[in-house]
PDB file of N, CA, C, O and CB in Angstrom:
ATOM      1  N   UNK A   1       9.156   8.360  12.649  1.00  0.00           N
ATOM      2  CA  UNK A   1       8.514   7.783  11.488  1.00  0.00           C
ATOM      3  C   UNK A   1       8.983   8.528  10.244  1.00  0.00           C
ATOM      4  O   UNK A   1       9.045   9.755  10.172  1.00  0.00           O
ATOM      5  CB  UNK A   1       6.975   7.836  11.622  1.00  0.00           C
ATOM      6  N   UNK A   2       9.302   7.691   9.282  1.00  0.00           N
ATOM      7  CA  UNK A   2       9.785   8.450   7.856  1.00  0.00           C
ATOM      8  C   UNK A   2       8.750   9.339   7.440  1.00  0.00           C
ATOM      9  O   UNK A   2       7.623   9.014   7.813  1.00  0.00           O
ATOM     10  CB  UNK A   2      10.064   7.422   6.561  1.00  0.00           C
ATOM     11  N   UNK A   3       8.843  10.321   6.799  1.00  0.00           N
ATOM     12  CA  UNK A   3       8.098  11.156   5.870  1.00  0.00           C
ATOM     13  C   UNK A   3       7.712  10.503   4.526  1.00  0.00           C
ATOM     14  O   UNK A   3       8.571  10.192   3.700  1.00  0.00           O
ATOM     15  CB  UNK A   3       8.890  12.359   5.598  1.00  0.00           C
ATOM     16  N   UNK A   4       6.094  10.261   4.292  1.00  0.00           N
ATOM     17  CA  UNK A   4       5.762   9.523   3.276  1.00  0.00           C
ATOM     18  C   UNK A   4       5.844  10.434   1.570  1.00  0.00           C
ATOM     19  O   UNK A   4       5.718  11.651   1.431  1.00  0.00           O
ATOM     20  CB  UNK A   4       4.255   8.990   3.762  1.00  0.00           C
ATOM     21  N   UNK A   5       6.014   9.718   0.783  1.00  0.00           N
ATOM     22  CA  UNK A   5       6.059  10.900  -0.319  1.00  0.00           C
ATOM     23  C   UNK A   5       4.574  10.326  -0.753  1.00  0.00           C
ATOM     24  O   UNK A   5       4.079   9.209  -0.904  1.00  0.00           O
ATOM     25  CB  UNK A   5       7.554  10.916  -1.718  1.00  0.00           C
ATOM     26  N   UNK A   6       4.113  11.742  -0.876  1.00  0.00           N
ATOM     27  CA  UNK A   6       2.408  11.709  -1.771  1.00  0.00           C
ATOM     28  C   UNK A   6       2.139  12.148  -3.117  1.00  0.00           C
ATOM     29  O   UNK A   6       2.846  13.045  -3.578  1.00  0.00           O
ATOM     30  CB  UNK A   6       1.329  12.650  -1.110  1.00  0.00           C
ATOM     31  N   UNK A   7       1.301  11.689  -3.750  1.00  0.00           N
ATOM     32  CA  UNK A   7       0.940  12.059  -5.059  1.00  0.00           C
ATOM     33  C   UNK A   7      -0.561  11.376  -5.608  1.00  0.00           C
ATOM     34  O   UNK A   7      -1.062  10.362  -5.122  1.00  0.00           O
ATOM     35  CB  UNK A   7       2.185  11.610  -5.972  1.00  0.00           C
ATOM     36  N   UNK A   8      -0.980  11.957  -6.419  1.00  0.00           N
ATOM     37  CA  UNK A   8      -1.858  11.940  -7.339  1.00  0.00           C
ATOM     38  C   UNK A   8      -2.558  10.691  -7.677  1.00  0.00           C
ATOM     39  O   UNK A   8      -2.204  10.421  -8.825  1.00  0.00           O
ATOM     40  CB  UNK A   8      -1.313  12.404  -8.312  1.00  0.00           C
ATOM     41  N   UNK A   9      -3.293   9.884  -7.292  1.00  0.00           N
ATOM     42  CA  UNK A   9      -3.909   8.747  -8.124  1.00  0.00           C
ATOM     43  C   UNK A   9      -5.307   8.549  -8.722  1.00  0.00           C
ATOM     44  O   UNK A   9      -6.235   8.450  -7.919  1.00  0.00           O
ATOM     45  CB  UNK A   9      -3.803   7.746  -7.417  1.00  0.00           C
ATOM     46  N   UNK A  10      -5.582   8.477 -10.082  1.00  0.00           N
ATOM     47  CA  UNK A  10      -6.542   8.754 -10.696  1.00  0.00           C
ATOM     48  C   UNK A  10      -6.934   7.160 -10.614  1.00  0.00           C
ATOM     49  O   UNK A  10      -6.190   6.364 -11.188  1.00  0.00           O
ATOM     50  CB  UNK A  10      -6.319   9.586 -12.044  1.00  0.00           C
ATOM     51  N   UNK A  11      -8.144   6.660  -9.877  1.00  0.00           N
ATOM     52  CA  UNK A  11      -8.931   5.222  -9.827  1.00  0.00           C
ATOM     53  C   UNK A  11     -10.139   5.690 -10.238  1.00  0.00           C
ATOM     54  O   UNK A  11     -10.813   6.719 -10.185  1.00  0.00           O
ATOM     55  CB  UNK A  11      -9.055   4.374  -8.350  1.00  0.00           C
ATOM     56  N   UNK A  12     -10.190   4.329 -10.761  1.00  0.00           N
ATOM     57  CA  UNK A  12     -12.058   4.110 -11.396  1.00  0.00           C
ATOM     58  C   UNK A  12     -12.895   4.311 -10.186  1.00  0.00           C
ATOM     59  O   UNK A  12     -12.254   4.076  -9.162  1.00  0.00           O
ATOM     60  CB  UNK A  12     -12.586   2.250 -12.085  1.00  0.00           C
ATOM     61  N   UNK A  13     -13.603   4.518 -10.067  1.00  0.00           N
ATOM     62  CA  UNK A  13     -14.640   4.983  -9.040  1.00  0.00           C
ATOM     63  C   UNK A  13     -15.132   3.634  -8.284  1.00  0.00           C
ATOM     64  O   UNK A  13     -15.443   3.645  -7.093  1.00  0.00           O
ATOM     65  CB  UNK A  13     -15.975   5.814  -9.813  1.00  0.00           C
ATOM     66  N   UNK A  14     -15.180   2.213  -9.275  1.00  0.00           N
ATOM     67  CA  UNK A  14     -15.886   1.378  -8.831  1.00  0.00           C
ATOM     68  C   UNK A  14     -14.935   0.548  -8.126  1.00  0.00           C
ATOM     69  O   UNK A  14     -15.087  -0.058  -7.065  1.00  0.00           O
ATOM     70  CB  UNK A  14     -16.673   0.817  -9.764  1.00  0.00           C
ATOM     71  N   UNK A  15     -13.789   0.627  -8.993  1.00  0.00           N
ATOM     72  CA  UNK A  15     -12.255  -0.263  -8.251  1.00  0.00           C
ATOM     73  C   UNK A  15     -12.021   0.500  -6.623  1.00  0.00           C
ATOM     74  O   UNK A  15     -11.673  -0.029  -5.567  1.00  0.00           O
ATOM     75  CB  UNK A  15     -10.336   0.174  -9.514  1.00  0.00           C
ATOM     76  N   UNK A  16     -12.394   2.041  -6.952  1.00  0.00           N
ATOM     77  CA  UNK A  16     -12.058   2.489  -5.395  1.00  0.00           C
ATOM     78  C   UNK A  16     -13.057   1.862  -4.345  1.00  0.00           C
ATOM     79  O   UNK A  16     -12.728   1.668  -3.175  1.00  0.00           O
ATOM     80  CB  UNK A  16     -12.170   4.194  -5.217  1.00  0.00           C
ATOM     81  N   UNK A  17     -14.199   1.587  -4.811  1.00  0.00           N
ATOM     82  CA  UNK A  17     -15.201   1.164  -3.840  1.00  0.00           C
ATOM     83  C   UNK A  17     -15.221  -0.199  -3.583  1.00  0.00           C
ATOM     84  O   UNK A  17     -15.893  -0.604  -2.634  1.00  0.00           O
ATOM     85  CB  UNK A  17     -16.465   1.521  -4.218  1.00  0.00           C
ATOM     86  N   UNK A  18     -14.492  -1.092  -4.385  1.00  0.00           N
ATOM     87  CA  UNK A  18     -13.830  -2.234  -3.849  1.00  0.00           C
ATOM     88  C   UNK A  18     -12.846  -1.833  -2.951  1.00  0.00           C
ATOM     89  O   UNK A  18     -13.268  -1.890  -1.796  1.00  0.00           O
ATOM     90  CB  UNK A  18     -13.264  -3.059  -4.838  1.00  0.00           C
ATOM     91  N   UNK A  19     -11.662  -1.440  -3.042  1.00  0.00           N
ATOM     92  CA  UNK A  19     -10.840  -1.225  -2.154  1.00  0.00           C
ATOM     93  C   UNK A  19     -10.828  -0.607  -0.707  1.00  0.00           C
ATOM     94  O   UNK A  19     -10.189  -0.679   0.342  1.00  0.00           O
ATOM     95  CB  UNK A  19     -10.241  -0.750  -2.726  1.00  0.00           C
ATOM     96  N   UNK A  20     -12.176   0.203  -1.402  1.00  0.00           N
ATOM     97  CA  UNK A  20     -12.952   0.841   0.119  1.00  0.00           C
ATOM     98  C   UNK A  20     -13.413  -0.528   1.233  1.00  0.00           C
ATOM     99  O   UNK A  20     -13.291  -0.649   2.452  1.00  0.00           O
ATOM    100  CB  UNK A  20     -14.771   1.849  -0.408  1.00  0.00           C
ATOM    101  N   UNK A  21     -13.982  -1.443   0.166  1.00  0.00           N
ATOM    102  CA  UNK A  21     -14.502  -2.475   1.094  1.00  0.00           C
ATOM    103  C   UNK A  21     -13.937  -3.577   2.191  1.00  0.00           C
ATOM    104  O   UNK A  21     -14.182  -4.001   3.320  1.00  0.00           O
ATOM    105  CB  UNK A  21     -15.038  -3.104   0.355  1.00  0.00           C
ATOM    106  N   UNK A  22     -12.835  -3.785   0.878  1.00  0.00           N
ATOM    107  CA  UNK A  22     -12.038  -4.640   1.667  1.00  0.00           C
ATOM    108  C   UNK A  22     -10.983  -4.048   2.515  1.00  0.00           C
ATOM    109  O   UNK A  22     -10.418  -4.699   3.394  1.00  0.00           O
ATOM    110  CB  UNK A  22     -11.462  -5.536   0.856  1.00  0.00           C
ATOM    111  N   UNK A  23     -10.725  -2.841   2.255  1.00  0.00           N
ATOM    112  CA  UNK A  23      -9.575  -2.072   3.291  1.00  0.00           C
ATOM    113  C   UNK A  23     -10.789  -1.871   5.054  1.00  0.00           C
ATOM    114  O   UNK A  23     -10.622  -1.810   6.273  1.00  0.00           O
ATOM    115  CB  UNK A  23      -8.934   0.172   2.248  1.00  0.00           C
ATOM    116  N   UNK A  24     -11.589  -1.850   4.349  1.00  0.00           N
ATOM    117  CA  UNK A  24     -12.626  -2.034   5.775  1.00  0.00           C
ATOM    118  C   UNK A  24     -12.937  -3.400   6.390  1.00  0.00           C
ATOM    119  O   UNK A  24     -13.204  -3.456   7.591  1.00  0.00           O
ATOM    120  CB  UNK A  24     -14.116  -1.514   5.460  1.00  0.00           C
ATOM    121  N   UNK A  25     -12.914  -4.760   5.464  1.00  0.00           N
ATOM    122  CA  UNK A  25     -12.636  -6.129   6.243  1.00  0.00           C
ATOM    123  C   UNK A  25     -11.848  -6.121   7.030  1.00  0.00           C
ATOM    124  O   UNK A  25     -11.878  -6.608   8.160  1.00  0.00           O
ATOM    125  CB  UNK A  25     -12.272  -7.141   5.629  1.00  0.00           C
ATOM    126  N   UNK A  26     -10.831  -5.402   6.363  1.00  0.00           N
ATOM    127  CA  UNK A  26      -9.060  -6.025   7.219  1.00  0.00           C
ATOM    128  C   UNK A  26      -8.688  -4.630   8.172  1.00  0.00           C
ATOM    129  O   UNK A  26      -7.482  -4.403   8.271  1.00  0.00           O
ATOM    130  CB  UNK A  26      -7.214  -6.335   5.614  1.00  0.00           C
ATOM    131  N   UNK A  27      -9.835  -3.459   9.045  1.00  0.00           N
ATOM    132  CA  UNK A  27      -9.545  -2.348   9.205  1.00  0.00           C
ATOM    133  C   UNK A  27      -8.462  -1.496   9.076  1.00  0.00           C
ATOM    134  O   UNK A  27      -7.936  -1.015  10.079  1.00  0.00           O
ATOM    135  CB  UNK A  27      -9.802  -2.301   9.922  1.00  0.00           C
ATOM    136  N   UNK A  28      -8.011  -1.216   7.794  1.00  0.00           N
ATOM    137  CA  UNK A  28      -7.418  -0.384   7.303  1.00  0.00           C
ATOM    138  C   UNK A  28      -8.297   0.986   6.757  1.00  0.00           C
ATOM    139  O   UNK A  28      -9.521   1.108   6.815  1.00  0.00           O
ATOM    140  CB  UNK A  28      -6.733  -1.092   6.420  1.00  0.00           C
ATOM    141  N   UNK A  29      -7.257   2.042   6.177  1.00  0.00           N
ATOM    142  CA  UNK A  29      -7.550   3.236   5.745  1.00  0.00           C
ATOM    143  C   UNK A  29      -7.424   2.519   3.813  1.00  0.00           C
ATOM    144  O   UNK A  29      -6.742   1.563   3.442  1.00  0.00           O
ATOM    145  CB  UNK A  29      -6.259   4.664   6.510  1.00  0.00           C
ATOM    146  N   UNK A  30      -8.145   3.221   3.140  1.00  0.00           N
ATOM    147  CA  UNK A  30      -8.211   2.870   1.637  1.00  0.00           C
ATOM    148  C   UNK A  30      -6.120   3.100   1.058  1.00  0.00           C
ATOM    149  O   UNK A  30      -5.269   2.446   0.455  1.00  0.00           O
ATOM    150  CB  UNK A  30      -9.699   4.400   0.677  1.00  0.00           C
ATOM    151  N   UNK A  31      -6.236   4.350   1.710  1.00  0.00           N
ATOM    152  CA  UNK A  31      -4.446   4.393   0.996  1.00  0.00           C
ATOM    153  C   UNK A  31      -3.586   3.289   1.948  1.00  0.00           C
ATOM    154  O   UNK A  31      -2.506   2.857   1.548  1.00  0.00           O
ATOM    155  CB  UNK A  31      -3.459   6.365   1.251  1.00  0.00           C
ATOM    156  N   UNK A  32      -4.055   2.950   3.000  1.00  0.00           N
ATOM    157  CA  UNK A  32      -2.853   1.565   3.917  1.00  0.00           C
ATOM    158  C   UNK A  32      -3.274   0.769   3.136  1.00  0.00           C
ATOM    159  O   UNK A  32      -2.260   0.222   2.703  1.00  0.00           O
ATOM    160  CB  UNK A  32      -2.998   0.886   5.758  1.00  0.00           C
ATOM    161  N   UNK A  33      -4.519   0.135   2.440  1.00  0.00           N
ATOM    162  CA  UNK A  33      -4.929  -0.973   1.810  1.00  0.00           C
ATOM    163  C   UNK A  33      -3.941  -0.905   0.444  1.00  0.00           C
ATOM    164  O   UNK A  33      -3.203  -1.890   0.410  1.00  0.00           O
ATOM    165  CB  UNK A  33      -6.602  -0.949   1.570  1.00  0.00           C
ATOM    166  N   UNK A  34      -3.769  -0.079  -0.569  1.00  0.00           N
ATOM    167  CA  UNK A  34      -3.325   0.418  -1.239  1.00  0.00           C
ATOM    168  C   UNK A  34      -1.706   0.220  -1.281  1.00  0.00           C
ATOM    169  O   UNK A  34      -1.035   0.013  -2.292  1.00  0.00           O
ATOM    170  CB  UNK A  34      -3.860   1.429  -1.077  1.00  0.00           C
ATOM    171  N   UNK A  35      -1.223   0.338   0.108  1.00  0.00           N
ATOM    172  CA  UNK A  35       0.211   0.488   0.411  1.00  0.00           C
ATOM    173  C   UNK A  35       0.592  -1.231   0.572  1.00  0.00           C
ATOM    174  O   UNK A  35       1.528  -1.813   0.026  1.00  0.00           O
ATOM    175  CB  UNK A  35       0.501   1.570   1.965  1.00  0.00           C
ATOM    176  N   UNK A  36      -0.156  -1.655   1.240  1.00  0.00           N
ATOM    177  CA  UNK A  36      -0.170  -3.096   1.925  1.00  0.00           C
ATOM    178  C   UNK A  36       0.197  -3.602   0.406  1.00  0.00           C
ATOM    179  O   UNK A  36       1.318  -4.027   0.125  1.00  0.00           O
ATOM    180  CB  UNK A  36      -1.855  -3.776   2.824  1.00  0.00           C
ATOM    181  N   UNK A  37      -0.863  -3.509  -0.530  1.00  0.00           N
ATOM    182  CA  UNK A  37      -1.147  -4.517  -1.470  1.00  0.00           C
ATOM    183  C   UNK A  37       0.362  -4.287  -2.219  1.00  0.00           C
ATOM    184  O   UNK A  37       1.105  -5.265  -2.300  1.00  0.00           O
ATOM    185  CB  UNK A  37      -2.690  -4.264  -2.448  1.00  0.00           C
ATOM    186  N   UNK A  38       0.809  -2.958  -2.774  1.00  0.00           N
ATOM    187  CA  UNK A  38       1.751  -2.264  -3.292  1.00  0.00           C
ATOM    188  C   UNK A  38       3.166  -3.565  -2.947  1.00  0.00           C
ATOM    189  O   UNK A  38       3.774  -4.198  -3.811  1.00  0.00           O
ATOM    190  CB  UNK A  38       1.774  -0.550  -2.486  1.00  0.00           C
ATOM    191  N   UNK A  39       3.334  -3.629  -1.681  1.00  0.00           N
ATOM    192  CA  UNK A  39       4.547  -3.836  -0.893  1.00  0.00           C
ATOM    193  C   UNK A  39       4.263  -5.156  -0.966  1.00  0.00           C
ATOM    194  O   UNK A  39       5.317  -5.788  -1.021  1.00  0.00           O
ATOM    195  CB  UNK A  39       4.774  -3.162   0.561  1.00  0.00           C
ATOM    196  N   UNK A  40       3.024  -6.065  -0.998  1.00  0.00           N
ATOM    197  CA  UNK A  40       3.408  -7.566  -1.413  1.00  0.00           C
ATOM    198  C   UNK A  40       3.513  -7.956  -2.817  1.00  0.00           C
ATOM    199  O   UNK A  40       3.793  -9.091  -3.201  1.00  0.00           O
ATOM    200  CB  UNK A  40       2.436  -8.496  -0.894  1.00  0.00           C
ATOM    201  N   UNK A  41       3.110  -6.271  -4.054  1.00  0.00           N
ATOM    202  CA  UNK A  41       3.145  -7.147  -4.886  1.00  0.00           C
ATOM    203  C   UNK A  41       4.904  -7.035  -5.331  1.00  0.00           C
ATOM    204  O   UNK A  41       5.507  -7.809  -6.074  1.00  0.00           O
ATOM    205  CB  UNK A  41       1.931  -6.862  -6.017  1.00  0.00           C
ATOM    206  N   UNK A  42       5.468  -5.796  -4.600  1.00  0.00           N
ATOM    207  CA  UNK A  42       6.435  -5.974  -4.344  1.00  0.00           C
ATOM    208  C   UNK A  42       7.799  -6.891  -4.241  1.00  0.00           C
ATOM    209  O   UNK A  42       8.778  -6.841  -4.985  1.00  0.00           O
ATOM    210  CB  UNK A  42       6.120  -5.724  -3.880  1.00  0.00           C
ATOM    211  N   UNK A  43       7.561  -7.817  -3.003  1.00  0.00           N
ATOM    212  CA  UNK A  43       7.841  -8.341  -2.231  1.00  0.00           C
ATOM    213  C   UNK A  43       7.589 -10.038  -3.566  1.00  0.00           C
ATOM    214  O   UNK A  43       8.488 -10.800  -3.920  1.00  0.00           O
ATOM    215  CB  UNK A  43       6.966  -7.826  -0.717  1.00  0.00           C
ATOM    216  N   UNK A  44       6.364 -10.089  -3.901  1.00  0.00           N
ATOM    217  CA  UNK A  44       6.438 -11.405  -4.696  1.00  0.00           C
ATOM    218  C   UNK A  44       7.133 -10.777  -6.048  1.00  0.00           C
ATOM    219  O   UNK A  44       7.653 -11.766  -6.564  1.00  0.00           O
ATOM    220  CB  UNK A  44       4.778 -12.228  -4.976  1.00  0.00           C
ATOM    221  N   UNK A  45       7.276 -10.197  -6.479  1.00  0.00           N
ATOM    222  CA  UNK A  45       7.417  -9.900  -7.922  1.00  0.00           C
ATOM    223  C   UNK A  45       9.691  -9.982  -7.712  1.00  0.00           C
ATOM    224  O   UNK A  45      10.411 -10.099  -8.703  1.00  0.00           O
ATOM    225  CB  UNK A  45       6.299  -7.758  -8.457  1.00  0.00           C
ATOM    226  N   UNK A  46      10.108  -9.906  -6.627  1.00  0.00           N
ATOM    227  CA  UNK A  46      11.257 -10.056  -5.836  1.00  0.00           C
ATOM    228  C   UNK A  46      12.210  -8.344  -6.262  1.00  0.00           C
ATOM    229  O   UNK A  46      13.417  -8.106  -6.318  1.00  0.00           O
ATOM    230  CB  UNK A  46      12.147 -11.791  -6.385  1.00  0.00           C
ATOM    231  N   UNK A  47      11.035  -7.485  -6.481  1.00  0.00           N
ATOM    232  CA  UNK A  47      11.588  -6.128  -6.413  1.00  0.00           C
ATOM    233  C   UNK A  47      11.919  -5.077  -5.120  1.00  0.00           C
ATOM    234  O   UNK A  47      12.500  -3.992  -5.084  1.00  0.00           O
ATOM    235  CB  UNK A  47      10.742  -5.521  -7.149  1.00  0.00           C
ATOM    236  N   UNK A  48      11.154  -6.067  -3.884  1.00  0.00           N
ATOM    237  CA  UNK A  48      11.337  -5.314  -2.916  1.00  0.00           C
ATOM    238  C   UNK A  48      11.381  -5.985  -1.724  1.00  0.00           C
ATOM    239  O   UNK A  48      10.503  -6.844  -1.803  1.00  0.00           O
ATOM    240  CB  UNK A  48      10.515  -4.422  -2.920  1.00  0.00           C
ATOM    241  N   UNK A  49      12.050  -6.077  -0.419  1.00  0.00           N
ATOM    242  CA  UNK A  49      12.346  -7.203   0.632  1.00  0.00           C
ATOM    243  C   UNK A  49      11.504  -6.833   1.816  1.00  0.00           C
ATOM    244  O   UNK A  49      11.953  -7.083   2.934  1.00  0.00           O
ATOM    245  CB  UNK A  49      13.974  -7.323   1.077  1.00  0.00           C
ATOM    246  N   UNK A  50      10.073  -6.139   1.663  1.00  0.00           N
ATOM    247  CA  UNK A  50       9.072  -6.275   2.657  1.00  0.00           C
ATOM    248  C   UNK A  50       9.683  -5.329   3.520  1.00  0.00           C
ATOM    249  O   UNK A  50       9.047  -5.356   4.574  1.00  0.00           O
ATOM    250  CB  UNK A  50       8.789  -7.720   3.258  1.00  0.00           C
ATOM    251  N   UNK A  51      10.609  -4.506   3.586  1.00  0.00           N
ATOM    252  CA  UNK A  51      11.011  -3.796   4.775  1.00  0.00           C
ATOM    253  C   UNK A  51      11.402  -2.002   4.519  1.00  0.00           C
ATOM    254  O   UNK A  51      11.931  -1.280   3.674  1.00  0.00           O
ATOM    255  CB  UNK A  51      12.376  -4.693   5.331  1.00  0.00           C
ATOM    256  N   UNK A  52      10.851  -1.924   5.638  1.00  0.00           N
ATOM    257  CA  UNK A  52      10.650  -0.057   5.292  1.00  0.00           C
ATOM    258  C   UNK A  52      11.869   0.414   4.993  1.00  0.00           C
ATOM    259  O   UNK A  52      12.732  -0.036   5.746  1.00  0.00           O
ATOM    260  CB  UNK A  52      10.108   1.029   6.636  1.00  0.00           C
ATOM    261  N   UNK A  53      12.245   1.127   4.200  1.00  0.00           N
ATOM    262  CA  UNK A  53      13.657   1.378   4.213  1.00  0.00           C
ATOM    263  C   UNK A  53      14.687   2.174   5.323  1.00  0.00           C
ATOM    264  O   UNK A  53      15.792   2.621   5.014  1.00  0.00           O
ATOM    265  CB  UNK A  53      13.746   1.995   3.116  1.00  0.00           C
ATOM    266  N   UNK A  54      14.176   2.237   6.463  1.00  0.00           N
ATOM    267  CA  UNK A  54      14.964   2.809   8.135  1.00  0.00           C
ATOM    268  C   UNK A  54      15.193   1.865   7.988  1.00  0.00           C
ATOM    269  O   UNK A  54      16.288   1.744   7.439  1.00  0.00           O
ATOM    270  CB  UNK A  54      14.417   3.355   9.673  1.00  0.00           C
ATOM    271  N   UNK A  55      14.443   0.486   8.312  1.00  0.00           N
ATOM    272  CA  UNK A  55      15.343  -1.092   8.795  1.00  0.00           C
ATOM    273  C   UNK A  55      15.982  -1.593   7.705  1.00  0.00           C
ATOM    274  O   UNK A  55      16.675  -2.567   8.003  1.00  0.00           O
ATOM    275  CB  UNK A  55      14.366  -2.469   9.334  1.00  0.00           C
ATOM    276  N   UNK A  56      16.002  -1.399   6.949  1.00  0.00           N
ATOM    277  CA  UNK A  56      16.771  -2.062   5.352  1.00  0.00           C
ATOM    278  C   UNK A  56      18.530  -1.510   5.342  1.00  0.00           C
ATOM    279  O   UNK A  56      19.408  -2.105   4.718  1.00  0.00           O
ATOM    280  CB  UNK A  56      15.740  -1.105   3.524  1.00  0.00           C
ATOM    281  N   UNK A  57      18.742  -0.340   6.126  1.00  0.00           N
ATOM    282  CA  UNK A  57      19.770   0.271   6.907  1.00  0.00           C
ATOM    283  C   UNK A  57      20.827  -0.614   8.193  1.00  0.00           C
ATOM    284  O   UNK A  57      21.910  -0.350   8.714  1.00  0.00           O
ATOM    285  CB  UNK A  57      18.920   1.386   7.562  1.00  0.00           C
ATOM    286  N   UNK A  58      19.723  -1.879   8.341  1.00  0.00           N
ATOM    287  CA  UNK A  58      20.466  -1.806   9.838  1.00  0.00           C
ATOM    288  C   UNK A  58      20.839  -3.088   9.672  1.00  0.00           C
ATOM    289  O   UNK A  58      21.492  -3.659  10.546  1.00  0.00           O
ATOM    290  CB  UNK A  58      19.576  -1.467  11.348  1.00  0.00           C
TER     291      UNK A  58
END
């Protein structure tokens, strides 16, 4: 598994407790919810092709 790079994110308290919620509908962790959302807005915005970068290699 790749090594993730981490850092710092300053959220509103109330936006986190949304994200808390719904990362718990869909059982995720708040930062996978976070990552998920990241990578489709990604993926629609056509900055990124949905794929981790090991398989983007092959």
């Amino acid at each position: 598994m790749a090594k993730k790079k981490s850092f710092l994110l300053r959220i509103d308290p109330e936006v986190y407790d949304q994200l808390q919620r719904w990362a718990d509908d869909e059982f995720r962790s708040v930062n996978g919810q976070i990552e998920f959302l990241l990578r489709n807005a990604l993926k629609k915005s056509g900055r990124g092709n949905g794929k981790k970068k090991d398989e983007s290699d092959q």
